[in-house]
C-alpha positions in Angstrom: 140.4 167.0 86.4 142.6 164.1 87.3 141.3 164.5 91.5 138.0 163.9 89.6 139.0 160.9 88.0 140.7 159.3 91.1 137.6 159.8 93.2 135.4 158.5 90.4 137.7 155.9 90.4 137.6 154.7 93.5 133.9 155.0 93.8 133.6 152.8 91.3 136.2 150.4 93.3 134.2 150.2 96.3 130.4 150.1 94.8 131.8 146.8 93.2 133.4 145.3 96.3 132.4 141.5 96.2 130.0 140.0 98.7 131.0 137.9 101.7 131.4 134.5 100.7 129.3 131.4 101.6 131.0 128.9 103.9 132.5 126.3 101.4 132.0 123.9 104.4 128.7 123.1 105.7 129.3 122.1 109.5 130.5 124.0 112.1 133.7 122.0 112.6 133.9 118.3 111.4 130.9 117.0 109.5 130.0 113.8 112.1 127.3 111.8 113.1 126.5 108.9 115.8 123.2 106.6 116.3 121.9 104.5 118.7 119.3 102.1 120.0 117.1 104.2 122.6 117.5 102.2 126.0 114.3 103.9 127.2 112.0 102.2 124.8 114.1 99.2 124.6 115.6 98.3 128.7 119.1 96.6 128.5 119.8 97.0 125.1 123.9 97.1 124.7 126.4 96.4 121.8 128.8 94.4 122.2 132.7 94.4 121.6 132.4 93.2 117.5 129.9 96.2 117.6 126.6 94.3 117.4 123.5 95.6 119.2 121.8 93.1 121.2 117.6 94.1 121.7 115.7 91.4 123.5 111.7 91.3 122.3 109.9 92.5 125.5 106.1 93.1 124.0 106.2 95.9 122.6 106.2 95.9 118.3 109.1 98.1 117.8 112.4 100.0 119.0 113.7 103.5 118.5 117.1 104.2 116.9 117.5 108.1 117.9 121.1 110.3 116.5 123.2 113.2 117.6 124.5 115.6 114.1 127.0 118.4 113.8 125.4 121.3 113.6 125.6 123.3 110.5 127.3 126.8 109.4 125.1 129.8 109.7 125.1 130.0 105.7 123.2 127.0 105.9 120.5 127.9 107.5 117.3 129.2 106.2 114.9 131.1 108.7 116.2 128.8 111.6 116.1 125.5 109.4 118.8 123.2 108.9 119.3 122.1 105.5 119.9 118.6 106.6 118.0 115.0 106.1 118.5 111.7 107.4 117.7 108.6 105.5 117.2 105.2 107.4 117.2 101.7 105.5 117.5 98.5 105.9 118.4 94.9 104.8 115.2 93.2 106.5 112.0 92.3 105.4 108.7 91.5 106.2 106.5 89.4 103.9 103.6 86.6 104.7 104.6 83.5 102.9 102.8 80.1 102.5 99.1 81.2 103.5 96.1 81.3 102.7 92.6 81.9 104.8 88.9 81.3 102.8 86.3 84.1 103.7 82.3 83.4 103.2 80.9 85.3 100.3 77.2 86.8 100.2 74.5 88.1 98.1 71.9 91.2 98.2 69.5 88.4 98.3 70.7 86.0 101.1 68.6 84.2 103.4 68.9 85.7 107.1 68.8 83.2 110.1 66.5 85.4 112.1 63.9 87.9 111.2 65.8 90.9 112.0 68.0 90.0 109.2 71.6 90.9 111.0 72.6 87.2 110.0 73.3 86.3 106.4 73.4 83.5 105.2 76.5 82.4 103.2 76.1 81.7 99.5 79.5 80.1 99.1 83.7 80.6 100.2 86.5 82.8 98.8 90.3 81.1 99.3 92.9 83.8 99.3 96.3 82.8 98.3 100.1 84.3 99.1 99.8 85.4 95.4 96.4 87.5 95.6 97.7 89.2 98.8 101.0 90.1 97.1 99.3 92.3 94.5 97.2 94.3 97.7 100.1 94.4 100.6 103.7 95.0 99.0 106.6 93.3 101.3 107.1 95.6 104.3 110.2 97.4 105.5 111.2 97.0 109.2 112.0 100.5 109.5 108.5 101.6 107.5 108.1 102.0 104.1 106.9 99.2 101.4 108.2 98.4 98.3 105.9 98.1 94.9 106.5 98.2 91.3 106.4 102.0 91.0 108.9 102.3 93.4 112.1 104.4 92.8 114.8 102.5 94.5 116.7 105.9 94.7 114.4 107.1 97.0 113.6 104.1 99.0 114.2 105.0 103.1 111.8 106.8 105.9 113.3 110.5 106.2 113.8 112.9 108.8 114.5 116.1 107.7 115.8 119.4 109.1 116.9 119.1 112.6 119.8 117.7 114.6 118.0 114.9 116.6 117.0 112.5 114.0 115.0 109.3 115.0 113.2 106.6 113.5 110.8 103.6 115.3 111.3 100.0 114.2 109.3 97.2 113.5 109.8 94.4 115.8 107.9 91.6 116.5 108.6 88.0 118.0 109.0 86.3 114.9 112.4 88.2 114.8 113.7 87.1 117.6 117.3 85.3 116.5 117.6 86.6 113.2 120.1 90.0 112.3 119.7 92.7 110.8 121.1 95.9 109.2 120.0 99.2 109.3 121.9 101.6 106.9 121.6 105.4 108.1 122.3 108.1 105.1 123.4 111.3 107.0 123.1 114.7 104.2 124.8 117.7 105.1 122.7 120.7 102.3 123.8 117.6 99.8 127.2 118.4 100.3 128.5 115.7 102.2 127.0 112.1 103.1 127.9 110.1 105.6 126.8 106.4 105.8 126.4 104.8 109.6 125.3 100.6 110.1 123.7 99.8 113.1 124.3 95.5 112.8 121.6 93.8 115.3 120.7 90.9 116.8 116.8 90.0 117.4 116.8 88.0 120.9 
């Protein structure tokens, strides 16, 4: 009877051994990130010793900030997919001030110029102001998104999400050239961990 007991024991014992636990830490060895400005897209880009990046405008409208992550542990990662997101931001603006451009206006029941009737006369002008652009085309961004009163500024950013190689394009025209900017890059390891990275640039 007690043999019974023992073996019922440990049975018991070993049906109820715990299960393997989940990594604690997300990243397979320290939880880094660097970014950069891509020297393909942008030739004879370089920072300099106080750590400003120097981009000269050369034509085309933007330039590519591309990163290199930690990979993470095997616990966190779901059918070959990464749980981890990149959030890029910055402290630059764009945003038409102090214009405004008059468009002809026309009716249903305009006089034409010839008889084929492909030119309408005009029955009078519309003046658009800073103000009635505002309400259609929100401030813009440099590194994509706009901002309007619905906005939540929690969740302001462009993301790239689940993988190792994050990158984001841009915007730069040559109306930048010699102002600075900042471009504040949110690293998430699964939520766990966040690491913030500044890329400070000059526009030349």
């Amino acid at each position: 009877m007690r043999k019974l007991i023992y073996i019922t024991l440990i049975s018991f014992f070993w049906a109820c051994s715990p299960e393997e636990l989940i990594s604690p830490y997300p990243c397979l060895g320290d939880c880094d990130t660097a970014f950069y400005i891509d020297p393909l897209v942008s030739p004879g880009v370089f920072q300099d010793s106080n750590g400003y990046w120097h981009i000269e405008h050369q034509g085309i409208q933007y330039f590519t900030i591309k990163g290199n992550t930690s990979e993470l542990h095997p616990d966190y990662i779901v059918n070959g997919v990464p749980l981890i997101e990149t959030v890029f931001d910055s402290n630059y603006w764009v945003w038409i001030n102090n214009i405004t451009f008059t468009v002809p206006l026309y009716s249903v029941l305009s006089y034409f110029t010839n008889g084929n009737y492909t030119n309408p006369i005009p029955i009078g002008n519309l003046t658009y102001t800073i103000e009635d652009m505002a309400q259609n085309f929100p401030p813009l961004n440099i590194v994509g998104y706009q901002y309007n009163p619905n906005s939540s500024i929690q969740d302001l950013g462009t993301y790239s999400k689940y993988n190792y190689t994050p990158q984001q394009q841009i915007f730069f025209d040559n109306e930048m050239v010699g102002d600075t900017d900042k471009v504040i890059i949110k690293k998430k390891y699964n939520s766990d961990i966040e690491i913030e990275k500044e890329l400070k640039i000059i526009f030349e």
